[in-house]
MIZAGU-399469 format. One line per field, with one value per residue (C-alpha): residue number from 1; x, y, z. Coordinates in steps of 0.001 Angstrom, whole numbers, m for minus. Layout:
BEGIN
num	c(NUM, ...)
east	c(X, ...)
north	c(Y, ...)
up	c(Z, ...)
***
This chain:
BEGIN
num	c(1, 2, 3, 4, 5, 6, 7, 8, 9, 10, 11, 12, 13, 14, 15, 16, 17, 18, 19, 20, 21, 22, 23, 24, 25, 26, 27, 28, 29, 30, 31, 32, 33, 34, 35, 36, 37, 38, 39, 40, 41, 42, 43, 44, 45, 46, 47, 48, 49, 50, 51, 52, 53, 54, 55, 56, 57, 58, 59, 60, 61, 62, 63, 64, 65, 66, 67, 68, 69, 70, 71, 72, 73, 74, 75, 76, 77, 78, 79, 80, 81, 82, 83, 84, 85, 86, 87, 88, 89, 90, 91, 92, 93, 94, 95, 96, 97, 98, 99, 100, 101, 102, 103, 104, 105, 106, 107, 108, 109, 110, 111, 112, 113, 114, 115, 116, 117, 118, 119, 120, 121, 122, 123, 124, 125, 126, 127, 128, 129, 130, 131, 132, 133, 134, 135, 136, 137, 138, 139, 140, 141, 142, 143, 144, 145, 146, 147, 148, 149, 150, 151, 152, 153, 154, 155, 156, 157, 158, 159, 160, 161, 162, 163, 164, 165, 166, 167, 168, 169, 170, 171, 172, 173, 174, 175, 176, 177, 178, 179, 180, 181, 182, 183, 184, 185, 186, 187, 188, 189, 190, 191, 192, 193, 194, 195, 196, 197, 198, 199, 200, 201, 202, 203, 204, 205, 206, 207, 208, 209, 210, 211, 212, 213, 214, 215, 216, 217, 218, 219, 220, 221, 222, 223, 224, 225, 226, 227, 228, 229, 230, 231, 232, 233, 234, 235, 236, 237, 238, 239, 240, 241, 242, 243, 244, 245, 246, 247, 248, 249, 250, 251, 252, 253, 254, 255, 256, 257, 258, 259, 260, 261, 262, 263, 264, 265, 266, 267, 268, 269, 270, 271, 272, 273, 274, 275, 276, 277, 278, 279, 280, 281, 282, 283, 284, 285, 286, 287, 288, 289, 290, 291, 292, 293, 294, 295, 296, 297, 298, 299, 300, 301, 302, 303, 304, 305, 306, 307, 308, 309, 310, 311, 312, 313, 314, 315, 316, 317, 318, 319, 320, 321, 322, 323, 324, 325, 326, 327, 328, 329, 330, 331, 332, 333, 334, 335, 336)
east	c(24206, 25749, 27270, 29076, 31897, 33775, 33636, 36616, 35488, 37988, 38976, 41129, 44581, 44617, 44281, 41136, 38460, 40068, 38359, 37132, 39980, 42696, 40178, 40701, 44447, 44386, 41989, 43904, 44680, 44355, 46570, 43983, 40699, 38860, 37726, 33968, 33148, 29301, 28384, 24596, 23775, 27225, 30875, 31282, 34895, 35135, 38492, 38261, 37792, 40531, 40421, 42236, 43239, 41818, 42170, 41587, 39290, 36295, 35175, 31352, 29720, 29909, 33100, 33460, 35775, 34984, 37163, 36798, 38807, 38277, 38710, 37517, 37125, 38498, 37890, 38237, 35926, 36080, 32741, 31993, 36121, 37140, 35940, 37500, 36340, 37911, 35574, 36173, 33332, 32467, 29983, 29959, 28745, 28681, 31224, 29918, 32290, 34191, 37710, 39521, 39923, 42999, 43290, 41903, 37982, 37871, 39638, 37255, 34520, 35955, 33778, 33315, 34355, 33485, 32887, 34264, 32798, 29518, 28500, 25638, 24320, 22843, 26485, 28581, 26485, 27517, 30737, 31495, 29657, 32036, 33672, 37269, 39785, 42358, 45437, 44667, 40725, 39126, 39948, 37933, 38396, 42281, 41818, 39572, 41769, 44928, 43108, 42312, 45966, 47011, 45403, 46075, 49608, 49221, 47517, 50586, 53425, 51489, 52947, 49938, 47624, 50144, 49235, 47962, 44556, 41862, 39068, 40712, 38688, 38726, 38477, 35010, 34206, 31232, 31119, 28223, 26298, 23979, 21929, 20251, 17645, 17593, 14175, 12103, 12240, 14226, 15364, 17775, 19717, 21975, 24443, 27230, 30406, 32493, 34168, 34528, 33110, 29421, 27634, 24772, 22939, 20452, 18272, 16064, 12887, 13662, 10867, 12774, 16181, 18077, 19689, 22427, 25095, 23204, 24469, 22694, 22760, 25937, 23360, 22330, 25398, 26339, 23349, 23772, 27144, 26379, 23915, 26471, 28544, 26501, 24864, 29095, 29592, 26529, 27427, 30877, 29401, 27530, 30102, 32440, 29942, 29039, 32775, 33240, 30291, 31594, 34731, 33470, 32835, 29261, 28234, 32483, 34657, 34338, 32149, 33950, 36786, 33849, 32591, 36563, 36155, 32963, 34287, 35665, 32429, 30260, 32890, 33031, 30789, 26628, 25957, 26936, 24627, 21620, 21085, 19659, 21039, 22824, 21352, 17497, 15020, 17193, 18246, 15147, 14293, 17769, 16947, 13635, 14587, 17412, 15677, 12541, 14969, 18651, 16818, 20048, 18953, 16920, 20460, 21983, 19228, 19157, 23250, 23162, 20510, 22530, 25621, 23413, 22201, 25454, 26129, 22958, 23941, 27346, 25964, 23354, 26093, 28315, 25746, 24588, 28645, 28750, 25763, 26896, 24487, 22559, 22704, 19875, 17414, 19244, 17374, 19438, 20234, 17918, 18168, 14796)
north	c(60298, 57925, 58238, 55707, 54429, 51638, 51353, 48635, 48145, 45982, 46231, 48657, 47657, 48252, 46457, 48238, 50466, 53486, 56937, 59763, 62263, 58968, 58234, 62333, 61926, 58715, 60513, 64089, 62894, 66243, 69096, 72380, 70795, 69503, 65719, 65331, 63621, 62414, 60804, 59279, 57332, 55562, 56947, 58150, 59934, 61089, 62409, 65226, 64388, 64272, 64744, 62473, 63255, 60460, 59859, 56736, 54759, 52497, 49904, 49698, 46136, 46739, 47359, 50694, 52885, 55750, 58149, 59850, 63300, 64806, 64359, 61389, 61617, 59755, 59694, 57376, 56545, 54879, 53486, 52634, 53262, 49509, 49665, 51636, 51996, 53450, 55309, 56310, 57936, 59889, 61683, 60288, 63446, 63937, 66444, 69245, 69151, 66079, 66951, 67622, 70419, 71537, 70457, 73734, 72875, 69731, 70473, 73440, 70171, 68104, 64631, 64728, 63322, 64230, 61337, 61990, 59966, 58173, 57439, 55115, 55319, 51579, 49780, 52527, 51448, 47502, 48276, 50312, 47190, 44286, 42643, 43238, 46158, 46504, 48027, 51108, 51551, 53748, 51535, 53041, 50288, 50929, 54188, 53363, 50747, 52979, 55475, 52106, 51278, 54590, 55072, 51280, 51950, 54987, 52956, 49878, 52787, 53944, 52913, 53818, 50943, 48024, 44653, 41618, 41704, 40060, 40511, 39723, 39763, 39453, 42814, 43492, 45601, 46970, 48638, 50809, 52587, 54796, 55638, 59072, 58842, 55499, 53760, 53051, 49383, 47567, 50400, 48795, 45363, 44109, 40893, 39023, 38615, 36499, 36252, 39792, 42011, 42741, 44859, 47501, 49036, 51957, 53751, 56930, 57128, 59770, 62005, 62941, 63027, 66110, 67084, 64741, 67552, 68849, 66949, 66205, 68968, 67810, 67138, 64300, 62917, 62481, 60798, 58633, 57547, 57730, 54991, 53250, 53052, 51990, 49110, 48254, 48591, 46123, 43797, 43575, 43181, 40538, 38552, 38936, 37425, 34641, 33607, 34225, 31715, 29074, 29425, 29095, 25176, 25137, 21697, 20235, 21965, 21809, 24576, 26772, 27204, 27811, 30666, 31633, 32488, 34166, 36630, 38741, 38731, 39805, 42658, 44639, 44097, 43050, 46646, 48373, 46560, 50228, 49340, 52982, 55106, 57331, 58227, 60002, 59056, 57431, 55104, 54003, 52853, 50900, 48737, 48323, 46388, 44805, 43571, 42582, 40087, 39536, 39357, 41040, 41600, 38344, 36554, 39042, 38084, 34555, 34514, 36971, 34526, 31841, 32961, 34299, 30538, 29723, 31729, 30945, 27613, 28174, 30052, 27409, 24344, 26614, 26935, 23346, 22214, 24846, 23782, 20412, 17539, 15979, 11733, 10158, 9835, 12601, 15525, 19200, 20450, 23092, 24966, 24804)
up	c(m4887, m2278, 1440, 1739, 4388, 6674, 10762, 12416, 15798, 18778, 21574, 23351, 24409, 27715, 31057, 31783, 30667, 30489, 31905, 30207, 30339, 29541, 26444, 25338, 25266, 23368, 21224, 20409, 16471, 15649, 17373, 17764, 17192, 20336, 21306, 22018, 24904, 25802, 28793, 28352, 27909, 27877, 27881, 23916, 23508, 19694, 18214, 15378, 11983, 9704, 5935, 4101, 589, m2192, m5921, m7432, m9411, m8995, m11003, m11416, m11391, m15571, m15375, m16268, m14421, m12390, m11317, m7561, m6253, m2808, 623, 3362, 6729, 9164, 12995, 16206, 19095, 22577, 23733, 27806, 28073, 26148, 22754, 19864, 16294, 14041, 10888, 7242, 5396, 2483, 250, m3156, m5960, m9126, m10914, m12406, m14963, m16291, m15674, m12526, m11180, m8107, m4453, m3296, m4675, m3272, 94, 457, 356, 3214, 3238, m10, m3594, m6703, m9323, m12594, m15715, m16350, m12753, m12572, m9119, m8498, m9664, m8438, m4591, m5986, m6285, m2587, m1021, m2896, m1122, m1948, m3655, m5794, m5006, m6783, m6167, m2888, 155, 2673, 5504, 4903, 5590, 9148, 9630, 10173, 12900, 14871, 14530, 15503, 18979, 19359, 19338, 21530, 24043, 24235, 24760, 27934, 30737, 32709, 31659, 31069, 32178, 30695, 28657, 30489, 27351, 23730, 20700, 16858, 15026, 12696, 9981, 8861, 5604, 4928, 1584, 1942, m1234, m1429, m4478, m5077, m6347, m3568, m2000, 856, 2865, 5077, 3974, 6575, 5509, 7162, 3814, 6140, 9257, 10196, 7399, 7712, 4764, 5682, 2871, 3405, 831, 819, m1644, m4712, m3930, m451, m1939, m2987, m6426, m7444, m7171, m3870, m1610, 1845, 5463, 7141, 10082, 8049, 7101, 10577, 11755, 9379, 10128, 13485, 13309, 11286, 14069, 16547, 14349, 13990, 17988, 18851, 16376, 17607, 20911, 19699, 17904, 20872, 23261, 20620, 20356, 24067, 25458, 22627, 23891, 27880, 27031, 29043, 29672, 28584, 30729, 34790, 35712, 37790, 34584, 32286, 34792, 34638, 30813, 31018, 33712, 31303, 29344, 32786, 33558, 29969, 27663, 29741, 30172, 26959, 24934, 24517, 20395, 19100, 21242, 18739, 14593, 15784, 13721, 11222, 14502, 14994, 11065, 10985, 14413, 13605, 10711, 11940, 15335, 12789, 10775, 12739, 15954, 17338, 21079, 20791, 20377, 22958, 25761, 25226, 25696, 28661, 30514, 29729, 31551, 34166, 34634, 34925, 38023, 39584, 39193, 40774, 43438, 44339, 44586, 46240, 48980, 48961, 49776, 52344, 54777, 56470, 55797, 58520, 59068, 58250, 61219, 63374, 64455, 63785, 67180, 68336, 71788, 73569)
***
């Protein structure tokens, strides 16, 4: 069986990092059901999770078509009060019988969609991780891309936090497959597709896997898309500082309007960066790996001492212009 789903992560709309309680009102998607709010070891504001309704194909690697019924969910975060993600996931099962059955069996499965035809785990995995979708197939970053939109819009019609944006960046996505049962080998495969979509693939070895029409504990589940989410929020991070520092022009433009650009960059984003702070054990498996071959804080800590060198700098010719120079051969005045 497969977990599979789709994280967008940007920035917030608003002129600053907004608190707690405005985060829970941005949040409320979901009249009734409660926002969860954490605050360690950063400021994490989740909305409820809504189902949304799904059926539609997918096309397996070997073209066959498979045919999916059930119910997504779909939810929205706000991490250290400026960055929102927006999150689509979904179990992937197979039917017990082949032919569909009403709305009221699969909404009484929320999370989770039945397969219908001759499912073949490995290519059905390919064919979530591709790259594109037809109109018609499962689409789950459309779906995680409209809950991003959503509280985006929310957050431009308050009045409250208007102003001009001092931290702009490109949106990211990070689409994720999770395969429970799969044959044991590389258990976590991280790639970059293009500009902003990133692929994670994660597999568990068959002897620790459940029956195919099983399913996983729902603790599981949401550790694992937990973990999903953070590895999407820290490469955002990362990306954002990358194209931030390029654009900064060390070493092209006068110093004082590269320190102007990187302001933005000191303010926001330096102390969110805590990789494996949400998932447990699973966490700790997926930033092993990732630290082991992306390096991620490697690149993080080299950019982050590289503004800091900047300031130092600063700071140290700002001090040299401020103490007046002596002549040569005159003595500084001392009173004896």
């Amino acid at each position: 069986m497969l977990i599979v789903g789709e994280v967008h992560t940007n920035v917030l709309r608003e002129r600053d990092p907004v608190t707690t309680d405005h985060a829970g009102h941005l949040l409320d998607l979901l009249p009734g059901e409660p926002v969860l709010v954490s605050e360690r070891p950063m400021s994490h504001v989740r909305s409820p999770e809504k189902p949304v309704g799904v059926d539609c194909p997918v096309v397996e690697g070997s073209g066959r078509q498979v045919r999916v019924v059930g119910t997504v969910l779909q939810r929205a975060t706000i991490a250290g009060g400026h960055v929102l993600q927006g999150s689509a996931y979904v179990e992937v099962r197979r039917a017990a019988q082949n032919a569909r059955l009403g709305w009221s069996h699969y909404l009484a499965r929320p999370g989770v969609v039945e397969a219908l035809g001759r499912a073949r785990w490995p290519e059905l995995a390919d064919a979530f991780a591709g790259g594109g979708h037809a109109g018609a197939e499962l689409d789950l970053g459309a779906i995680a891309g409209r809950v991003v939109d959503d509280v985006q819009r929310r957050a431009v019609r308050d009045t409250r936090y208007q102003g001009p944006l001092r931290l702009r960046s490109a949106r990211t996505r990070l689409r994720w497959v999770a395969e429970v049962g799969a044959e044991p080998g590389d258990p976590v495969r991280f790639a970059v597709r293009s500009g902003d979509l990133r692929v994670l693939r994660l597999t568990t070895a068959t002897q620790t896997a459940p029956a195919q029409d099983a399913g996983v504990s729902r603790e599981t589940v949401e550790r694992l898309v937990a973990v999903c989410e953070d590895v999407a929020l820290h490469d955002w991070l990362l990306t954002t500082l990358v194209d931030i520092t390029r654009k900064a022009g060390i070493g092209v433009l006068p110093r004082h309007e590269s320190l102007e650009r990187l302001v933005p960059a000191i303010d926001y984003l330096l102390h969110l960066w805590l990789p494996g702070a949400r998932g447990g054990e699973v966490s700790d498996l997926v930033w092993a790996a990732l630290e082991r071959r992306g390096g991620f804080s490697r690149q993080w800590d080299t950019l982050v001492r590289r503004i800091r060198d900047q300031l130092s700098v600063a700071a140290v010719t700002s001090l040299a212009q401020a103490v007046p120079r002596q002549p040569p051969g005159q003595q500084p005045y001392t009173n004896a």
